[in-house]
C-alpha positions in Angstrom: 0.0 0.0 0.0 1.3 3.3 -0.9 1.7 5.9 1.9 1.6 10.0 0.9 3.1 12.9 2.7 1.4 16.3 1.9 1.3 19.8 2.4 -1.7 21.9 2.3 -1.9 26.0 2.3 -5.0 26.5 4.2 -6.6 29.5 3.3 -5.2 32.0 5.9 -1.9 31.0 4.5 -0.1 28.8 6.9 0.7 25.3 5.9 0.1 21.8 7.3 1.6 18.7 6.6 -0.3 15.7 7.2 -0.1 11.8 6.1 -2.1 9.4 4.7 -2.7 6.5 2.5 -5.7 7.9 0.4 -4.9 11.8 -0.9 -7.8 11.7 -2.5 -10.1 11.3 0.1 -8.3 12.8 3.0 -8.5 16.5 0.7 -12.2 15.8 1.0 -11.8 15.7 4.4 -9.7 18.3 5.3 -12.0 20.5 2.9 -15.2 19.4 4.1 -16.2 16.4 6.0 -16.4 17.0 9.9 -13.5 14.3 10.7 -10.9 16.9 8.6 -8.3 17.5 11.2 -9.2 20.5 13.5 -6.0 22.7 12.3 -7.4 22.6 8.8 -11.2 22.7 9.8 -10.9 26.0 10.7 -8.6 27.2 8.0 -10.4 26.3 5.0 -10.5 25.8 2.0 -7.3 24.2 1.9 -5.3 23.4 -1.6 -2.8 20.4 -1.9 1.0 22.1 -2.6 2.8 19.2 -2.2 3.3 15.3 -2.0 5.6 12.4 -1.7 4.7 8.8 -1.9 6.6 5.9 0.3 6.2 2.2 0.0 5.7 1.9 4.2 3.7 3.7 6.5 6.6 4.3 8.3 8.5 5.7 5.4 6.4 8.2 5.4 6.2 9.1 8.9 9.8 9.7 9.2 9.5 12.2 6.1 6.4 13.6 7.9 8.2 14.4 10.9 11.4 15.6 9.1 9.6 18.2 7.0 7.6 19.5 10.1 10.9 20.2 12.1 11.6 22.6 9.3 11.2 26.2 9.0 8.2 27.9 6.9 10.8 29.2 4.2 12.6 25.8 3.7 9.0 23.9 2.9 8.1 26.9 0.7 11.5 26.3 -1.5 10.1 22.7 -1.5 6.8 23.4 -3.1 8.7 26.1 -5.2 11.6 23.6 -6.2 8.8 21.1 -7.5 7.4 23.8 -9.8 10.6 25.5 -10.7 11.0 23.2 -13.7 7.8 25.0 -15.3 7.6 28.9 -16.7 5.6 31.4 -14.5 2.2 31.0 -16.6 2.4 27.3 -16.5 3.0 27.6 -12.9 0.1 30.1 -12.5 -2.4 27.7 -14.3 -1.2 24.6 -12.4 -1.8 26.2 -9.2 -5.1 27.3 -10.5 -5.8 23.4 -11.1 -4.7 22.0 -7.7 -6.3 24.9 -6.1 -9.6 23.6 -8.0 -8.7 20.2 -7.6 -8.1 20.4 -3.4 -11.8 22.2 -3.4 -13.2 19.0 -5.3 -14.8 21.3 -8.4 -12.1 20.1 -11.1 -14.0 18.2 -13.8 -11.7 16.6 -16.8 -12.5 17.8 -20.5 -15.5 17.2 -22.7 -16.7 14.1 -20.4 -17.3 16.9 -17.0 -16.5 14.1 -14.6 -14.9 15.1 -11.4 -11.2 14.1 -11.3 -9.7 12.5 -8.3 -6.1 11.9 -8.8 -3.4 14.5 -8.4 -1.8 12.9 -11.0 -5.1 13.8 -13.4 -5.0 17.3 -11.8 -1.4 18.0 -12.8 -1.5 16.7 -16.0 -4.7 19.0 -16.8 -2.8 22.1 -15.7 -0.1 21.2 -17.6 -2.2 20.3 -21.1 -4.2 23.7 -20.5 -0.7 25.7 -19.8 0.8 24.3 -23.1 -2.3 25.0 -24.4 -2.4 28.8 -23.5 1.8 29.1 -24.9 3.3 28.3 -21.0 6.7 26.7 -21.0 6.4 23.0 -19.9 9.3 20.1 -20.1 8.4 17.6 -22.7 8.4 14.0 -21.2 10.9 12.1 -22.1 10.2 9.0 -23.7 
């Protein structure tokens, strides 16, 4: 079972760095459902910034703790050194798509289905920012 460590910007700004083994669900959780974790509950909404996935829960734990030791600038240059590799309009419009994506009101193209993978959320901020001239790294194949 895959284990995640996140970070969410709640919306007076601070951050909070959580783990679980469903992202999906524990956004909806944080955003809306009463068993959200109190620190976000009365923050939100809240938008994912940052992930990492581990093999073992305890994996991820360690990382957990290890980011939280950490100042507020150094986990900022780690959500900032994740999107570094992308120009400043693609980073605008990817932001723009988790931000939609952590509220649960992202729907994918012409089928209007809500998406539920971060992984789908990235990938349509990244097709829209291409789209709209933003510089994005080709995959390499």
């Amino acid at each position: 079972m895959t284990h995640h460590v996140y970070i969410l910007e709640c919306a007076d700004k601070s951050l909070y760095i959580g783990c679980t083994n469903n992202l999906e669900k524990r956004l909806v959780e944080h955003n809306g459902l009463k068993c959200g974790a109190h620190y976000t509950k009365i923050r939100r909404p809240v938008v994912l910034k940052y992930s990492e996935s581990f093999e073992t829960l305890a994996e991820a734990r360690r990382r957990e703790a290890e980011i939280k030791r950490w100042s507020r600038e150094n986990k900022l240059k780690l959500i900032t050194n994740q999107m570094s590799k992308y120009g400043p309009k693609a980073q605008k419009k990817i932001s723009k798509v988790m931000h939609e994506f952590g509220k649960g009101k992202l729907k994918s193209g012409t089928s209007l289905k809500k998406v539920t993978s971060q992984k789908q959320a990235v990938a349509i901020g990244i097709s829209e920012a291409r789209r709209e001239g933003g510089k994005v790294p080709r995959q390499k194949k």
